[in-house]
C-alpha positions, -999 to 999 in steps of 0.1 A, spaced: -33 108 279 -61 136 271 -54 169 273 -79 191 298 -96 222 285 -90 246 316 -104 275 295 -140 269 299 -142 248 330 -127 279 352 -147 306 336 -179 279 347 -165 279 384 -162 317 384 -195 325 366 -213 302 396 -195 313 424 -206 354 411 -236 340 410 -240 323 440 -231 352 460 -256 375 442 -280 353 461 -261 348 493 -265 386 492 -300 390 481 -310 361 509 -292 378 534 -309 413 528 -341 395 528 -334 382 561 -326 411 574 -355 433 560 -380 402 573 -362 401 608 -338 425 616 -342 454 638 -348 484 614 -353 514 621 -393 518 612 -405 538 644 -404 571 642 -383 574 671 -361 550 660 -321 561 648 -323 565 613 -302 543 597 -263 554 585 -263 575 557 -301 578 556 -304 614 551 -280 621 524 -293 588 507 -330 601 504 -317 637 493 -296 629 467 -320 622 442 -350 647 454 -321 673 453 -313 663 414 -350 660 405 -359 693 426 -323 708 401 -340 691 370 -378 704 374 -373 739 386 -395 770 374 -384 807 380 -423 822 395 -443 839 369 -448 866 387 -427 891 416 -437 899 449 -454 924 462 -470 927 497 -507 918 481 -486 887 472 -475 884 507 -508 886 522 -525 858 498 -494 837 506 -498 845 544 -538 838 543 -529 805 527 -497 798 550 -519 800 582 -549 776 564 -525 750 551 -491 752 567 -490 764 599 -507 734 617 -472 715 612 -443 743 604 -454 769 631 -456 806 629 -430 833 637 -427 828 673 -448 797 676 -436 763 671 -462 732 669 -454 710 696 -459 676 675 -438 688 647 -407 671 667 -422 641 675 -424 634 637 -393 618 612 -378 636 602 -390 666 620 -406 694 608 -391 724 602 -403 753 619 -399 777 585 -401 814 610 -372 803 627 -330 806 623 -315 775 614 -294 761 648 -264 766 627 -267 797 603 -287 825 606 -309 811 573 -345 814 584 -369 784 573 -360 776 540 -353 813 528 -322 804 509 -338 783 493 -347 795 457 -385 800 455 -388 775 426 -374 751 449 -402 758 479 -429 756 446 -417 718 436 -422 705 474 -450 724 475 -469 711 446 -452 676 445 -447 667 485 -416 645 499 -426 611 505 -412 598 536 -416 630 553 -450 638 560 -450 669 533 -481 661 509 -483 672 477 -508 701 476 -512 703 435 -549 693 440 -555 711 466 -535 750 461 -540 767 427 -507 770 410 -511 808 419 -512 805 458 -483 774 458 -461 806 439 -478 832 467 -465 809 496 -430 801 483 -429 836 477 -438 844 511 -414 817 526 -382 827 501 -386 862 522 -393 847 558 -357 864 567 -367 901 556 -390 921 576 -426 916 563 -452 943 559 -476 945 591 -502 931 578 -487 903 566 -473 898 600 -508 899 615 -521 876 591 -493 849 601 -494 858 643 -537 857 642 -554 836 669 -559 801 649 -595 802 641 
């Protein structure tokens, strides 16, 4: 009587049935994706995990391609980041005192960066370091509406707004305060 090899025919069996559930798996999430219910309206639920999925890595890339600003503030640096604030920024993150009705309607929402945060007293993203506000200035988060504004803001005024915003919790100079409260033109 021949002897059987068992060695090679099991690892065979094992190998296919791996890789016959890789594309069970794959199949499955193609289904799904083609005709599942997922969450693509904006008023939809987002899906589990969703938020700290996406923030994960813009968190490490924000970490990895952070710049300390060139230059301090100062209130003229307050008043060109206030002037550009109110061209650029206030149509979806509000004023102090005035929210922009749409800005909850989107997904995710827009913050309103004058206001305290529903659960600390931070104000917009003022504990945030200002090299931090610069990146998602310049760069934009996709998926959330915030567009990059490197070809549109000179690297000076994205540094004069993040200043501006770093400091949204201290008590601005008055005219920086009537720059941001003006009648929208």
């Amino acid at each position: 009587m021949a002897k059987k090899s068992s060695g090679s025919g099991g690892f065979g069996k094992v190998f296919l049935g791996f890789l016959l559930g890789v594309v069970a798996v794959a199949l499955g999430l193609f289904a799904y994706l083609k005709f599942g219910p997922l969450p693509v309206a904006v008023a939809d639920s987002p899906l589990p995990f969703e938020k700290q999925i996406v923030h994960l890595p813009l968190d490490a890339r924000i970490e990895r391609e952070s710049k300390a600003a060139p230059f301090g503030t100062s209130e003229d640096v307050f008043e060109s980041g206030a002037h550009i604030y109110r061209a650029q920024c206030a149509s979806c993150h509000g004023t102090p005192g005035r929210d922009v009705p749409y800005a909850k309607a989107m997904f995710p929402s827009t913050p309103q960066l004058w206001k305290k945060h529903a659960t600390s007293d931070v104000v917009g993203v003022s504990d945030d370091e200002a090299g931090e506000t610069y990146w998602k200035v310049a760069n934009g988060i996709r998926l959330s509406g915030m567009p990059s504004f490197k070809h549109i803001l000179s690297d000076t005024e994205m540094w004069q707004v993040s200043l501006l915003l770093k400091n949204a919790d201290k008590e601005l100079p008055g005219p920086v305060t009537q720059i941001l409260n003006s009648p929208t033109p």
